[in-house]
NUTI-34110 format. One line per 8 residues: number of its first residue (from 1); their letters; for each residue x, y, z of C-alpha. Coordinates in Angstrom, 2 decimals, padded with zeros to 5 digits. Each point is the difference from the previous one (the first is absolute). Last residue first. Layout:
REM residues N
NUM	a	X,Y,Z  ...
END
This chain:
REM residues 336
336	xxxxxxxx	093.91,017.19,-011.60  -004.35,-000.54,000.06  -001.21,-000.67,003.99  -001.40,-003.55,000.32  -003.01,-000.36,001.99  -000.55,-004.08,001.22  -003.39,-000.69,000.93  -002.06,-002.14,001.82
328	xxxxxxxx	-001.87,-003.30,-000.33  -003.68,-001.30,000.57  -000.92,-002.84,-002.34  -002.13,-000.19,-002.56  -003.20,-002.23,-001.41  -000.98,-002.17,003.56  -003.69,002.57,-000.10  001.59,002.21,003.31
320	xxxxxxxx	003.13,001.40,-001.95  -002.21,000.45,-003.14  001.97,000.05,-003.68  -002.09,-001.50,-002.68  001.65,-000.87,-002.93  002.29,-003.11,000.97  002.75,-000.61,-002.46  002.50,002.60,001.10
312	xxxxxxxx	-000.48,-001.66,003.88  -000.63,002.32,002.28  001.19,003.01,001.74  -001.65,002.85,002.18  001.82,002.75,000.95  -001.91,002.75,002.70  002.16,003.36,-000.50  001.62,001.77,002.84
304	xxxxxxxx	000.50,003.91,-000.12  -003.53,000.26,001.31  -003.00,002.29,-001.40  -001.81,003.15,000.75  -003.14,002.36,-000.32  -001.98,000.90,003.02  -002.09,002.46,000.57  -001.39,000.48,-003.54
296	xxxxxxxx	-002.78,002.24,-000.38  -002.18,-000.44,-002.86  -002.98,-001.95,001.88  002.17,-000.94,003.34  002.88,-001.83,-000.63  002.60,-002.54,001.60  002.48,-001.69,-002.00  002.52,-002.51,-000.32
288	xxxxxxxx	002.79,-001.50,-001.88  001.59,-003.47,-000.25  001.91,-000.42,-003.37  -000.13,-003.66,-001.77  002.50,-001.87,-001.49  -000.93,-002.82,-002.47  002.87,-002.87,-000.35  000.90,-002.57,-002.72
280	xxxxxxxx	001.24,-003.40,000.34  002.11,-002.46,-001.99  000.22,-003.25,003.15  001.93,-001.25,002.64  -002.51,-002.19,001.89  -000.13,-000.36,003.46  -002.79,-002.99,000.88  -003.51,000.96,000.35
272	xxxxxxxx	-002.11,000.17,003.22  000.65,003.07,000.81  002.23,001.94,-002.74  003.40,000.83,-000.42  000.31,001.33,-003.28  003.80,000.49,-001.05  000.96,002.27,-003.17  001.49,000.21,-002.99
264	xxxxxxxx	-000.87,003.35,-001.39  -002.44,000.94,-003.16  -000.53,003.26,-001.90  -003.28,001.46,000.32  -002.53,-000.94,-002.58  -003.59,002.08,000.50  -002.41,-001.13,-001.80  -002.18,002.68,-001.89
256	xxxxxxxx	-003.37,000.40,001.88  -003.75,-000.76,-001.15  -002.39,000.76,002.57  -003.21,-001.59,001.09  -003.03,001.30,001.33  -001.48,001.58,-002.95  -000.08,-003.69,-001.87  -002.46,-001.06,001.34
248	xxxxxxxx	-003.05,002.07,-001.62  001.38,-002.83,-003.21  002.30,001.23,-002.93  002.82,-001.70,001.48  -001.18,-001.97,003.74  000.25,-003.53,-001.43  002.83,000.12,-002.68  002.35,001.98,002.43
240	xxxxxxxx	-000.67,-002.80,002.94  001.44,-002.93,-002.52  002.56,002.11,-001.51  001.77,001.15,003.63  -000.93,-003.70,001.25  002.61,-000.94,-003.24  002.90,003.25,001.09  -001.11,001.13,003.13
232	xxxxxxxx	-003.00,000.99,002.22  000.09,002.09,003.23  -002.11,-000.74,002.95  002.39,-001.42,002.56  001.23,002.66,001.91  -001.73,002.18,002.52  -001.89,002.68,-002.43  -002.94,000.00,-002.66
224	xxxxxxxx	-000.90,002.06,-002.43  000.68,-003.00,-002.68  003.62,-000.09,-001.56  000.85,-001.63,-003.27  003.86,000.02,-000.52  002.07,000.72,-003.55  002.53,-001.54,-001.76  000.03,-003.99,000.47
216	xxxxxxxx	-004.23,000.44,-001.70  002.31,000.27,-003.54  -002.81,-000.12,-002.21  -003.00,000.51,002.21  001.53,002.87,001.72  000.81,001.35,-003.45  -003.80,000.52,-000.70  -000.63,002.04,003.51
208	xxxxxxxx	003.12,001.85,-001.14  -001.47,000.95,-002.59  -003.60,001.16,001.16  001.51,001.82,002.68  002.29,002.38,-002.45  -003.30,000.14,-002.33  -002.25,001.04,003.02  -003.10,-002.54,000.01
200	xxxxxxxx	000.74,000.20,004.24  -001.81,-002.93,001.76  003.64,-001.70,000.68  001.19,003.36,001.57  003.93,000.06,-000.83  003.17,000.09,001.39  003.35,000.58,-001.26  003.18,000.19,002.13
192	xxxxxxxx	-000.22,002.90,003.00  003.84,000.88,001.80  001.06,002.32,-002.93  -003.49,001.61,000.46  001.11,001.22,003.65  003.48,001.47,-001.57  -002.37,001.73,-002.59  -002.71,001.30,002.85
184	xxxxxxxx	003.08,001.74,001.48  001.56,001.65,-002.84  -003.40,001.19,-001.12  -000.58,001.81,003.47  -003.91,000.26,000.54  -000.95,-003.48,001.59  -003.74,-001.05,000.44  -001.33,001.62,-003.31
176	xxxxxxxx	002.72,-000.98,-002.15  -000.10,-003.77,001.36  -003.60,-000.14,-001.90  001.57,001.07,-003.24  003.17,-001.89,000.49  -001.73,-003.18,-000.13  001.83,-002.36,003.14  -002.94,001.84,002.66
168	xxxxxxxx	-002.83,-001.98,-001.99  002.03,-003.48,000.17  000.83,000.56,003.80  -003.94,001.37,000.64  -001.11,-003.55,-001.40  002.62,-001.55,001.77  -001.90,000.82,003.16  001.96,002.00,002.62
160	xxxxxxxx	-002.43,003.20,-000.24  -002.88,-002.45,000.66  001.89,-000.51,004.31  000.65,003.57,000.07  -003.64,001.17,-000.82  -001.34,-003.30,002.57  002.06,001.20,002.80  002.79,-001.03,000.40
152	xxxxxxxx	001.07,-000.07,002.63  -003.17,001.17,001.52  -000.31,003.06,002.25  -002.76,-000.23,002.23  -003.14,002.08,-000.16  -001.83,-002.70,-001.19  -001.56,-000.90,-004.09  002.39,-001.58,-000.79
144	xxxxxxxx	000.39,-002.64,003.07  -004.41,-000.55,-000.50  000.93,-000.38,-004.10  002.48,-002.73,001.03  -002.47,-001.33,002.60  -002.85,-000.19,-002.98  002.56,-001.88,-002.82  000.55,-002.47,002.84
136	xxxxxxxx	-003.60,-000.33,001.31  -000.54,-001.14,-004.08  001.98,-002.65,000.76  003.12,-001.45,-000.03  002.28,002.93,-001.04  003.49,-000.67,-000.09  -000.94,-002.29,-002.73  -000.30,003.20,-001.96
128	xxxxxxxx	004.13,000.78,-000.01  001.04,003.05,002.07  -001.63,000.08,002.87  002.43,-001.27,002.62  003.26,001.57,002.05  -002.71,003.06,000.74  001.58,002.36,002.15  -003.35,001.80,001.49
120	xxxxxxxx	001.64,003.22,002.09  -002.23,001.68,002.76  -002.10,-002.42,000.79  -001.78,000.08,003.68  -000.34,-002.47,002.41  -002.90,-001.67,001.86  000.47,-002.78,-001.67  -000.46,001.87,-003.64
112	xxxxxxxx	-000.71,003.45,-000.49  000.17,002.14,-003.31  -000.11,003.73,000.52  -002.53,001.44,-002.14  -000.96,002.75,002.24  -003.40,-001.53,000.41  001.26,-003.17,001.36  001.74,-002.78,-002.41
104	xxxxxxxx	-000.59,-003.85,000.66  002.54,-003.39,-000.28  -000.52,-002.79,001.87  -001.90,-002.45,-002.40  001.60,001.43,-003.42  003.14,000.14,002.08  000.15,-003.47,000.45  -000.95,-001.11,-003.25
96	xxxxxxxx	002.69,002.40,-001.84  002.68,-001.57,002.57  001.48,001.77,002.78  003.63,000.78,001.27  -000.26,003.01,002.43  003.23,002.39,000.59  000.90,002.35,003.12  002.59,001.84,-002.26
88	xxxxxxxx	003.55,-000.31,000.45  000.37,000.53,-003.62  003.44,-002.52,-000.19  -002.60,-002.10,002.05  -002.85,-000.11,-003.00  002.77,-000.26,-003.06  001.53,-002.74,001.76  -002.64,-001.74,000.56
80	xxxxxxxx	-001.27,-000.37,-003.52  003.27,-001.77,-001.15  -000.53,-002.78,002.89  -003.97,-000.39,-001.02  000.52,-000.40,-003.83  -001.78,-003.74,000.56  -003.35,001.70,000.79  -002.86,-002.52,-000.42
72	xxxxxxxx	-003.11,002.08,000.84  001.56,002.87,-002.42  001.29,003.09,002.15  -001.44,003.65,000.84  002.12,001.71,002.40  -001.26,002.65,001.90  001.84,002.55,001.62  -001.38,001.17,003.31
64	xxxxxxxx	-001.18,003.10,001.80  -001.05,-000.86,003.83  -003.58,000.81,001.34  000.85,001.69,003.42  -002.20,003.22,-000.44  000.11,001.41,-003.65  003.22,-000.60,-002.44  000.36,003.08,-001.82
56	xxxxxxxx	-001.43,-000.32,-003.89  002.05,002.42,-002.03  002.91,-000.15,002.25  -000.19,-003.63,000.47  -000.03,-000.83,-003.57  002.90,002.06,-000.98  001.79,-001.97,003.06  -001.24,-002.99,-001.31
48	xxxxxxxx	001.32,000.69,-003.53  003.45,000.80,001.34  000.05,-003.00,001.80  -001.08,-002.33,-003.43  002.89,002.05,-001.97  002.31,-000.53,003.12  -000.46,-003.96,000.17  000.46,000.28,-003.62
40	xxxxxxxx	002.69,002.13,-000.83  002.24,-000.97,003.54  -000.63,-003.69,-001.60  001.34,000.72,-003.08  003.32,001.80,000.87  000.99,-004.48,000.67  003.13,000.52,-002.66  001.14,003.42,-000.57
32	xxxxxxxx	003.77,-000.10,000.65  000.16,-003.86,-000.67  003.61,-000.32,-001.02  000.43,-003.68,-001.40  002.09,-002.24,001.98  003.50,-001.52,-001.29  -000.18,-003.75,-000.20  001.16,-002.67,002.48
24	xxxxxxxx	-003.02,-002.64,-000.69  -001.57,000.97,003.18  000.13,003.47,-000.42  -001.21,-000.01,-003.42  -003.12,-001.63,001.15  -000.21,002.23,003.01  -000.07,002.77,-002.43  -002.57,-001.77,-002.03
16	xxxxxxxx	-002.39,-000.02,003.25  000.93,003.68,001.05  -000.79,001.18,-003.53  -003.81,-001.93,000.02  -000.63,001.93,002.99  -001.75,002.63,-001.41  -001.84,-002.21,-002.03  -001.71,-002.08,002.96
8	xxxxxxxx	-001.79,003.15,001.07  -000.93,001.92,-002.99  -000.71,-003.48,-001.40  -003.66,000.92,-001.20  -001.53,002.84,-001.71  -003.85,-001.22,000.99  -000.93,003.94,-000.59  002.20,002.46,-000.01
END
């Protein structure tokens, strides 16, 4: 889980619409599950020390921390909190820079910094390459990968995110070799729409590379990138196609089908912006965790609350923290 923000403020987002509804006289919404995120993460990250600890015992009075590694300019701080008290884990909040000057491993490995040592690195930055300022940036995040401690994630878990693994793992002949139950991988490929490697001279990529540039509306370019804010639509969609197609470029982007999800009236309340009643459309997203060690898989769960992000139905990007979407909550319906 790397950067996955809003585990904090999320789980609260059903108490703040319930008050809403309160206020105006309306019935409440049953929140049986809302807020079981925090209890994932804080425990996931104390679970993880305590594999750490047993592997590496603590030696004389040198304390065992978690270590948080945050962008110079942290505005997430609130939401980051929470995860580090609902762990209860003696937690340090340090920049790349600062641990690149305070930072060492011993012989074992063991990664010490203030006269402290790492158990857990929770990195809430180091997902995007201005993250990395310098070339002492790239060489502290190989000095954290290369220690005993255990990363989250680490830099396997962190590539196996990319959208280049999502658009390999949405063609049933790579999925086959990952998940063995045909009924299963079928319910998982009703979730994927098309997507396509822009270097690919496969006829089904090569077409739909050619209808993007007629009718741009239906499909998204994505680089392999994350954090919001990198995609390209409809005109910048054919503007950025016709540079990197055909070119050594053109291997880091993705072509996607768009999705369109139906729309709902909704209210944005946003800072600085006045309440606006708009067509939106919301993302959900499932928060899940887990803790292995080569094959073996220690931990392997996720929370009966769902992040919901909603934005405008004109706006294509969708990041909470880039002023795209809003944070909201969910409504479950059961069928008659």
């Amino acid at each position: 889980m790397i950067c996955i923000a809003f585990a904090g403020l999320s789980s609260r987002m059903q108490d703040v619409h319930n008050r809403v509804l309160n206020f105006l006289e309306c019935d409440v919404v049953p929140a049986e599950n809302a807020g079981d995120v925090l209890p994932l993460y804080g425990g996931a990250l104390k679970l993880a020390h305590g594999v750490y600890s047993k592997n590496f015992p603590a030696t004389g009075k040198r304390q065992q921390v978690l270590l948080t590694v945050i962008h110079p300019e942290e505005r997430n701080t609130m939401d980051q909190r929470m995860v580090e008290f609902e762990s209860g884990l003696l937690c340090l909040r340090r920049t790349f820079q600062q641990i690149g000057e305070r930072a060492t491993l011993d012989e074992e490995g063991r990664l010490l910094i203030e006269g402290l040592e790492v158990a857990v690195v929770y990195y809430r930055v180091g997902y995007a390459p201005p993250h990395y300022a310098s070339d002492k940036d790239w060489e502290t995040r190989l000095l954290i990968e290369k220690s005993s401690a255990i990363k989250c994630p680490s830099v396997a878990h962190q590539l196996s995110g990319f959208k280049k693994i999502q658009q390999e793992l949405s063609r049933p002949e790579v999925l086959v070799k990952f998940i063995s139950e045909k009924s299963v991988r079928d319910r998982m490929l009703e979730t994927c729409v098309g997507q396509w490697d822009v270097s690919s001279s496969a006829e089904e990529a090569t077409k739909h590379i050619q209808k993007a540039f007629q009718s741009p509306e239906l499909y998204v370019l994505k680089p392999n990138r994350e954090g919001g804010g990198n995609n390209f639509y409809d005109g910048q969609l054919i503007s950025r196609l016709k540079e990197v197609y055909q070119t050594d470029q053109a291997k880091e982007f993705i072509l996607m089908e768009r999705i369109l999800p139906p729309l709902q009236e909704n209210f944005l309340v946003r800072p600085q912006k006045p309440t606006e009643l708009l067509h939106t459309v919301s993302e959900i997203g499932i928060f899940g965790v887990i803790i292995a060690r080569g094959d073996e898989i220690i931990c392997n769960a996720f929370a009966k609350d769902i992040l919901v992000r909603t934005k405008a139905s004109t706006v294509g990007e969708g990041g909470v923290a880039t002023g795209y979407a809003c944070l909201s909550s969910a409504i479950i319906l059961k069928s008659a």
